[in-house]
Structure formats: C-alpha cells, structure tokens
C-alpha positions in Angstrom: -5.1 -5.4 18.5 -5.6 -2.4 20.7 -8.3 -0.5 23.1 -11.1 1.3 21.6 -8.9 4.6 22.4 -6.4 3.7 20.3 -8.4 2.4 17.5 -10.8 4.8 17.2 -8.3 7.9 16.2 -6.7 5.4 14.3 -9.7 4.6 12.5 -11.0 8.6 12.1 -7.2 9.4 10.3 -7.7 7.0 7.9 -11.1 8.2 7.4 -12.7 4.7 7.4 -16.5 4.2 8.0 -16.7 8.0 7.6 -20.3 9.2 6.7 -21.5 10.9 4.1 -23.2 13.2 5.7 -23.3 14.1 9.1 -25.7 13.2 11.8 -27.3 15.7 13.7 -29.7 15.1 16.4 -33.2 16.0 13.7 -31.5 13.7 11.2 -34.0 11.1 10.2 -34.0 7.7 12.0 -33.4 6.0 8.8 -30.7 8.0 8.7 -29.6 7.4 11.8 -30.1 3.6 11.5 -27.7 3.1 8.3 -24.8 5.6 9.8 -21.4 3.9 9.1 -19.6 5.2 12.0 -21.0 3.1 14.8 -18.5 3.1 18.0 -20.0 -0.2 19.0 -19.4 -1.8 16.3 -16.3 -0.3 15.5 -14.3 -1.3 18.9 -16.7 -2.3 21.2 -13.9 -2.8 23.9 -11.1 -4.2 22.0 -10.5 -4.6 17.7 -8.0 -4.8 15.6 -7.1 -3.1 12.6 -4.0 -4.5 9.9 -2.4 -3.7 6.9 -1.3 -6.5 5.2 1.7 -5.9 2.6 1.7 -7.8 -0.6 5.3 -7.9 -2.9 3.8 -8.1 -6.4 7.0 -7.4 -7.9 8.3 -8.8 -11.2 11.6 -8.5 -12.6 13.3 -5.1 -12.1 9.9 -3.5 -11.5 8.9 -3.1 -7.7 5.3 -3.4 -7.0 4.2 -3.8 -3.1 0.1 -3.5 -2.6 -1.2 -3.2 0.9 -5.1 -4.2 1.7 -6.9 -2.7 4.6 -8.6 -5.1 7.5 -10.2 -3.7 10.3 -11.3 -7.0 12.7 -11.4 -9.1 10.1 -13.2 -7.8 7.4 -11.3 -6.2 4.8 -11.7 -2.5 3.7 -10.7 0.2 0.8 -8.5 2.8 2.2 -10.6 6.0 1.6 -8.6 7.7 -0.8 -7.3 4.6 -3.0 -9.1 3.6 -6.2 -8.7 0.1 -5.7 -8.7 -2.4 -2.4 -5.2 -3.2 -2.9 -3.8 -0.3 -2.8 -0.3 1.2 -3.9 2.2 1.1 -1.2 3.9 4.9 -2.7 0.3 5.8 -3.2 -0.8 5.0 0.4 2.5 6.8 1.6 1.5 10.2 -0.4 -2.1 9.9 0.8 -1.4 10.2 4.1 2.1 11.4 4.7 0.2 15.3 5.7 -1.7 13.5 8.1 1.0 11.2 10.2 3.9 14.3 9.8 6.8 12.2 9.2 9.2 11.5 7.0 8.8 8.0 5.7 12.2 6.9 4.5 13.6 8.4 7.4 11.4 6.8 10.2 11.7 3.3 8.6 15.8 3.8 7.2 15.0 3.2 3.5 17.1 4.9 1.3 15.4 3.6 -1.9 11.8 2.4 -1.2 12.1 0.9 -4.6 14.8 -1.1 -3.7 14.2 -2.2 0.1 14.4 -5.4 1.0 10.8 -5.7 2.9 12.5 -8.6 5.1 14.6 -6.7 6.4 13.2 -3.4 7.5 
C-alpha cells in the first residue's frame, strides 16, 4: 500500500496500463475515453500493488511463478507470456530497469537453491 507518488512510477516501470498509442490533445474522444492509463483509477489517493510468489517446485527442479496484482485485480506483467510469470524471467526482464544486482541485494548465492523462507 503506498501514495499515488509512489505507485505511480512504480506502475510506469513495470509498464502496466501502458497505451498503445499515445494521447495527444486532437486524439479522438473515443480514444480518449478507452485510454488504459487513467491516474484516477490507477491510485486515486492511495493503492496497492503486490507480487505474490508461488513455489511450484517438484523434485530437484525449482520452479517459483510470481502473478501481478495491482489493488486487487490481477494483472500480466508486460513483458511475460503468461500471468504467472517466471520468477528468472521476471528478474531478466527488468534487471536494466531497477540497476541492481539481484543475488547480491537479496544474499542468494544460488537462486535455484534458496530457501524462499528464509530470504
């Protein structure tokens, strides 16, 4: 949960609600009207956005799927293929963008073999 402040940027880096085309001030009002990023519906005053991280692992093979909420609804990161979406995936997608090192920010040696309850 957070200010509209800090969700907004939030939201804009993950590129959620983005548009596919921009809006300019003679874009059509139908155009207008059907625009995905809305700031009053996106944090009015407060919202909340979440990542919820799922360990689908099976034997020796790690699997941990994370799935995009933003106040309460759920939503497809961008640049993933599928709503649940890879956790090594999500990491390469937008490791450029945040401009830190992973492993080292969270102190996993071996994201393969982390223990999630622990970190």
């Amino acid at each position: 949960f957070a200010h509209a402040e800090t969700i907004i940027p939030f939201i804009t880096l993950l590129g959620l609600l983005r548009d596919p085309v921009p809006i300019y001030a003679n874009s059509s009002s139908q155009t207008i009207s059907n625009r995905l990023w809305r700031t009053s519906v996106i944090s009015t005053f407060t919202a909340n956005t979440k990542m919820l991280l799922y360990n689908c692992s099976q034997g020796s093979s790690p699997l941990f799927l994370v799935k995009l909420m933003h106040n309460e609804k759920e939503y497809q990161f961008p640049k993933c293929q599928k709503m649940y979406c890879d956790l090594q995936e999500l990491i390469a997608i937008y490791s450029d963008e945040i401009g830190y090192d992973f492993n080292e920010l969270c102190q996993a040696r071996d994201i393969q073999t982390t223990d999630w309850k622990t970190v």
